[in-house]
C-alpha positions as CSV (number, residue, x, y, z in Angstrom):
1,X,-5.1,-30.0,28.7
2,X,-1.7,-29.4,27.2
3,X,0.0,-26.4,28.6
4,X,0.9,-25.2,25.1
5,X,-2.9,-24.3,24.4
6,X,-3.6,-21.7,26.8
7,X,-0.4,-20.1,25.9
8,X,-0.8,-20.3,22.2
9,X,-5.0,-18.7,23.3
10,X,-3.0,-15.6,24.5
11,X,-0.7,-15.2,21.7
12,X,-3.6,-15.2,19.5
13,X,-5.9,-13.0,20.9
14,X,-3.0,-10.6,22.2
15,X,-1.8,-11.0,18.3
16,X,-5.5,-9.8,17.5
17,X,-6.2,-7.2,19.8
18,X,-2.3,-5.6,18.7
19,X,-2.2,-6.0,15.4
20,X,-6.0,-4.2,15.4
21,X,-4.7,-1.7,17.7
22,X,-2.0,-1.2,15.1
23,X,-4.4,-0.7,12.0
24,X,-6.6,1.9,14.2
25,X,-3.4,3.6,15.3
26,X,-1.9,4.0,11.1
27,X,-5.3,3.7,9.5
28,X,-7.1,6.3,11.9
29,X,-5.1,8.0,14.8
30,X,-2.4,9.3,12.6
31,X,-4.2,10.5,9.9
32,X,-6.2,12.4,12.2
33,X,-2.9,13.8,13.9
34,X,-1.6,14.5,10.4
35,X,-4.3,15.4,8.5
36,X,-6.5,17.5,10.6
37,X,-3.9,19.0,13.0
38,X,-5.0,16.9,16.0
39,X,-1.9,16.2,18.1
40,X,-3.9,14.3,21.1
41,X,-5.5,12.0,18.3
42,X,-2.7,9.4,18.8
43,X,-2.4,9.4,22.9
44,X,-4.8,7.0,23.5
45,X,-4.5,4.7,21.0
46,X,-0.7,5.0,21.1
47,X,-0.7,3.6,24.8
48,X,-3.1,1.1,24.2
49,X,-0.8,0.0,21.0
50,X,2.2,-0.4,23.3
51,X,0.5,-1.9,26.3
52,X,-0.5,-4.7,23.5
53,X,2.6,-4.5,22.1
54,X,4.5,-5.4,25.4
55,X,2.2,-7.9,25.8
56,X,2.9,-9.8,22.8
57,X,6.2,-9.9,23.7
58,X,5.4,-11.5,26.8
59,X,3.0,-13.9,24.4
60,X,6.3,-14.4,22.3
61,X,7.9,-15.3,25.0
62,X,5.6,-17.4,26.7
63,X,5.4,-19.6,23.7
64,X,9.0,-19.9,23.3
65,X,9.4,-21.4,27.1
66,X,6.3,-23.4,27.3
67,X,6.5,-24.7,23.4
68,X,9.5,-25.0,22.8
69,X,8.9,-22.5,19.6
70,X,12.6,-21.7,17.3
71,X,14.0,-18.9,16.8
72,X,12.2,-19.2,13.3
73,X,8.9,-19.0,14.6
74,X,9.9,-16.4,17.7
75,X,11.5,-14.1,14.3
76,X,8.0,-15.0,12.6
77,X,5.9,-13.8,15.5
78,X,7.9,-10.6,16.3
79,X,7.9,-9.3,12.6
80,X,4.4,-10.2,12.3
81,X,3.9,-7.9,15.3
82,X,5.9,-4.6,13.2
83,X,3.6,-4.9,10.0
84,X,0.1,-3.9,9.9
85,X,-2.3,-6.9,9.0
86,X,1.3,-8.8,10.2
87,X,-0.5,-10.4,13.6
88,X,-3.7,-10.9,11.1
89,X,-1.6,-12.5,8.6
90,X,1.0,-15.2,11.1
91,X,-2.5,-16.1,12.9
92,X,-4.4,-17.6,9.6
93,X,-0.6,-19.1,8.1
94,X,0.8,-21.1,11.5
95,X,-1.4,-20.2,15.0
96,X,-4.7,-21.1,13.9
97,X,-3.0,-24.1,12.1
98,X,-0.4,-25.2,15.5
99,X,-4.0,-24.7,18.1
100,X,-5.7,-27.3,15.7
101,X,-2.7,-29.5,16.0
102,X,-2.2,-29.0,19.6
103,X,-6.2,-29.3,20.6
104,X,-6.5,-33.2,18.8
């Protein structure tokens, strides 16, 4: 097995799991905070958001040493990860696309 497929797995569920972390944290967490006055409502999901974050990063990364990604694709990955539906978005245009490419 290629080493680039387990690394690209990992990008794409860490890409899931923060860009849904993401949504939960804009869509839910801060309206919540905002809207009915509840400052703890973003703790929680706030840490897990950065935990996922961080590890995306390391994802990023990961896929940059092990595939040989550019600096194109490294830009594509980390602005994907500051946009909501971003992760959601960069999975269905290139990562679903590069594993299908990488598992023939």
């Amino acid at each position: 097995m290629s080493p680039q497929l387990p690394a690209l797995r990992f990008l794409r569920i860490t890409g899931f799991l923060e860009g849904l972390s993401n949504v939960v944290l804009f869509c839910i967490a801060m309206p919540v905070k905002y809207g009915m006055g509840i400052k703890e409502a973003v703790k929680y999901p706030g840490w897990v958001h950065g935990i996922l974050f961080i590890l995306f990063m390391v994802a990023i990364v990961r896929m940059r040493l092990v595939a040989n990604w550019s600096l194109k694709q490294v830009g594509i990955a980390f602005l994907a990860s500051l946009v909501p539906f971003g992760t959601f978005w960069a999975d269905a245009r290139y990562w679903k696309k590069e594993m299908a490419d990488i598992a023939k």
